[in-house]
C-alpha positions in Angstrom: 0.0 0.0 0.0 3.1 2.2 0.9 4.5 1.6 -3.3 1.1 2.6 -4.3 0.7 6.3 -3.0 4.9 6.2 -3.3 4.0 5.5 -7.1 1.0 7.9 -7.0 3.0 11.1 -5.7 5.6 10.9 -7.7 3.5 10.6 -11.1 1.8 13.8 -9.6 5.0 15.4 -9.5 5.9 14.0 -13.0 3.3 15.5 -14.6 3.1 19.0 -12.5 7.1 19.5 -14.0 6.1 18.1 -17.6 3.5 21.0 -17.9 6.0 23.2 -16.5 8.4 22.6 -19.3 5.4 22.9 -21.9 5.1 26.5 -21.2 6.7 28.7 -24.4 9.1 31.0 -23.2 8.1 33.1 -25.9 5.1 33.7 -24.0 6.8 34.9 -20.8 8.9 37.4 -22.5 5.7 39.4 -24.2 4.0 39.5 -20.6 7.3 41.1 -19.7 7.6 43.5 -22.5 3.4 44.6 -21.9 4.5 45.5 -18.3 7.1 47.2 -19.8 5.3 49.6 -22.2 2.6 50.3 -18.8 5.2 51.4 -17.0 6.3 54.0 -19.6 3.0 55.2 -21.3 3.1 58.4 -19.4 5.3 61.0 -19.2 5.4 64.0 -16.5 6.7 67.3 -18.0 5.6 69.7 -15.2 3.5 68.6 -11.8 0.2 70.2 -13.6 -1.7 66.5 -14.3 -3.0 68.1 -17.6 0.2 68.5 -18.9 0.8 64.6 -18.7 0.9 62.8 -21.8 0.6 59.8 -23.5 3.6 58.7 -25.2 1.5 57.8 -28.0 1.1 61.9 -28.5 4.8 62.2 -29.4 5.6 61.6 -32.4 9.3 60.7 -31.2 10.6 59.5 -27.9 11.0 62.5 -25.7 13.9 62.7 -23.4 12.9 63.5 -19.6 15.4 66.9 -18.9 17.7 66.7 -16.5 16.9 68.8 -13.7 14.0 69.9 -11.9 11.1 70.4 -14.5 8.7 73.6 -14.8 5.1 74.5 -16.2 4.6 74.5 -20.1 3.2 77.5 -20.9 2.3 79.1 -24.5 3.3 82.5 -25.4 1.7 84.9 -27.5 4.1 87.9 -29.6 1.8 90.6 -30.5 3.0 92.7 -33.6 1.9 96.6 -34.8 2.9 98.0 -38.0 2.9 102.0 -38.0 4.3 104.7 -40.3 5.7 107.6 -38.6 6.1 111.2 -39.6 8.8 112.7 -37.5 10.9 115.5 -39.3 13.0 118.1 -39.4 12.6 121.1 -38.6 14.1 124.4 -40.4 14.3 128.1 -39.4 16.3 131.0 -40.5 18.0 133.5 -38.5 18.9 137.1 -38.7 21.7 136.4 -40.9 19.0 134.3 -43.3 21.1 131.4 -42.8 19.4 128.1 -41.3 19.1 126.5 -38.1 17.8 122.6 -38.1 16.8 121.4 -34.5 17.9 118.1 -33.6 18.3 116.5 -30.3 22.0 116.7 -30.6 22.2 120.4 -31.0 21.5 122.8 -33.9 22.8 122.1 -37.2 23.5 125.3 -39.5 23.1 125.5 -43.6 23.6 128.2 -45.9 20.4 129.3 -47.9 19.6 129.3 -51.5 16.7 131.3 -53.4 13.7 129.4 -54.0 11.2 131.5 -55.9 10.6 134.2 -54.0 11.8 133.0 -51.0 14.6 130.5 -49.7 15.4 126.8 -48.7 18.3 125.4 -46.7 21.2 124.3 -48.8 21.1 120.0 -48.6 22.4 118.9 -45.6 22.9 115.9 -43.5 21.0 115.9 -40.2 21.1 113.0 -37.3 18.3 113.1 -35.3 17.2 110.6 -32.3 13.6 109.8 -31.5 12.1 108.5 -28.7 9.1 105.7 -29.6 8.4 103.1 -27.2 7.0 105.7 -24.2 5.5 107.9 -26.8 2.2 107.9 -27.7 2.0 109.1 -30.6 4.2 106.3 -32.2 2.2 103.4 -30.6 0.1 100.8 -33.5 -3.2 101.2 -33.4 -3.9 98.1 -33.8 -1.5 94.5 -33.1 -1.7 90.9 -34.2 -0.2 87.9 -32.8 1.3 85.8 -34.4 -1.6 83.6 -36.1 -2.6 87.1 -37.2 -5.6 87.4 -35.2 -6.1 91.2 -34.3 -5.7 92.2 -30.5 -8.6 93.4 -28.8 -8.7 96.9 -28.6 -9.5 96.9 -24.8 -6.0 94.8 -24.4 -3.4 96.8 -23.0 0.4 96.0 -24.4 2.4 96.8 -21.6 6.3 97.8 -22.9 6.4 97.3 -26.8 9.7 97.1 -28.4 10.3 98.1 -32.0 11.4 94.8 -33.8 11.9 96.6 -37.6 12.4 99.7 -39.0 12.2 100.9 -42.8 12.2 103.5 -44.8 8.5 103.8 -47.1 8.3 104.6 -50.9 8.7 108.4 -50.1 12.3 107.4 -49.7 14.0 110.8 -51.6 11.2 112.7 -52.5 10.7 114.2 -48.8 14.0 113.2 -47.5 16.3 111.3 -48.2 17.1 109.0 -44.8 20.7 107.6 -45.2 21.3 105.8 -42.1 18.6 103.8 -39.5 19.9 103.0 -36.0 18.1 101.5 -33.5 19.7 102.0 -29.8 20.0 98.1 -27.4 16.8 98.8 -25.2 14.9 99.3 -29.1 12.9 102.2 -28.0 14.9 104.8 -29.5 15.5 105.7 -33.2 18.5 107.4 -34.5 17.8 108.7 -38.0 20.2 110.5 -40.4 18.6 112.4 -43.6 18.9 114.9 -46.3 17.0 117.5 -46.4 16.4 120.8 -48.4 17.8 122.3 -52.0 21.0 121.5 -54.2 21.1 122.9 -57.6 17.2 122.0 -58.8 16.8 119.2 -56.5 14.1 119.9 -54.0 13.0 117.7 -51.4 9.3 118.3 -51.0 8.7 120.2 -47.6 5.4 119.5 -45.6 4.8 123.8 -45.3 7.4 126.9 -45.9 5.8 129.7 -43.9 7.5 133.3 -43.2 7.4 134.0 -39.0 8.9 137.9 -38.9 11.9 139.5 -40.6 15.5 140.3 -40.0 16.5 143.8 -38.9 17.0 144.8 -42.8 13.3 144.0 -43.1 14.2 140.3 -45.3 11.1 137.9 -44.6 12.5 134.7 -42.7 11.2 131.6 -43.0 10.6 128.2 -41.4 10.0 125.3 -43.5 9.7 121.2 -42.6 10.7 118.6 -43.8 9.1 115.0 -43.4 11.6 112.0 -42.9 8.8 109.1 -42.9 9.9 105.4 -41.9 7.4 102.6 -40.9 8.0 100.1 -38.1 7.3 97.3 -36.5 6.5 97.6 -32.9 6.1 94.1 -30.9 5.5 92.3 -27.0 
């Protein structure tokens, strides 16, 4: 009786090992490999849970950064194109000769006749121009970058000017010869000829007389537009 449940455990045993050994191995490594692919479906850019994604979503693997990681965010460049009409302004003194006003000091010319009255000879003149806190050169209206226009009740705090050009009345009112634009880009350093050589005449916005001279000579003022457009951005 001892034999037969001696013979009876071990065929037990026999058979538990055989179907063991029938297992494929095959089988055990995909079980492995779907754990796997659990493990690294997500990925955490930023503690926000919305910005967790699915690693399906990328269309390459993405990298984890090294370091501690931040918030996502999405930013939004607004953009205003705007001509302006700065110039620059002529007047004559006692002598008849001409005075141009610039923020780096007055700049003298000689006259010449024009008609019946006078023009300053052409000259170079450098001017700066504030923008950026000026309200006068803001857009009046900005886009961002899909080109959908800003609300008009949006304030753009701080716009920078990102361009500047001259426009197609480049040498008939002036000719500008030189563009700078200063490292905060709010300031605009132009430098442009103005007024009358030979029969070349820039055209000036007005020429008005303002008194005369002590020998009773009619002295003038006259202005000339040095037009540029730009583009101001946030």
């Amino acid at each position: 009786m001892k034999n037969v449940i001696r013979g009876l455990k071990q065929c037990v045993l026999f058979l538990l090992f055989s179907s063991l050994l029938l297992i494929p191995i095959e089988n055990i490594g995909i079980a492995a490999s779907d754990d796997e692919a659990q493990n690294l479906k997500k990925i955490v850019v930023s503690p926000d849970p919305e910005d967790q994604k699915d690693l399906e979503d990328f269309a390459a693997p993405v990298a984890l950064p090294e370091g501690p990681t931040g918030y996502q965010k999405v930013v939004r460049i607004f953009e205003g194109v705007k001509t302006a009409n700065p110039g620059v302004y002529w007047y004559q003194i006692d002598s008849l000769k001409w005075i141009a006003e610039t923020s780096f000091g007055n700049i003298p010319a000689n006259y010449v006749e024009d008609g019946n009255k006078y023009a300053p000879v052409k000259t170079a003149v450098r001017d700066r121009i504030q923008m950026a806190d000026n309200p006068v050169y803001v857009p009046e209206k900005y886009f961002d970058q899909t080109e959908v226009q800003v609300p008009s009740n949006v304030v753009i705090p701080a716009p920078h000017i990102a361009k500047v050009e001259t426009t197609e009345f480049q040498g008939k009112k002036s000719l500008i010869t030189k563009l700078e634009l200063d490292p905060t880009k709010t300031v605009v350093t132009l430098t442009s000829d103005t007024g009358k050589k030979d029969s070349d005449l820039y055209v000036q916005e007005y020429t008005k007389d303002y008194g005369k001279n002590p020998s009773g000579k009619i002295k003038y003022s006259t202005l000339y537009l040095t037009p540029f457009k730009y583009n101001m951005a946030k």
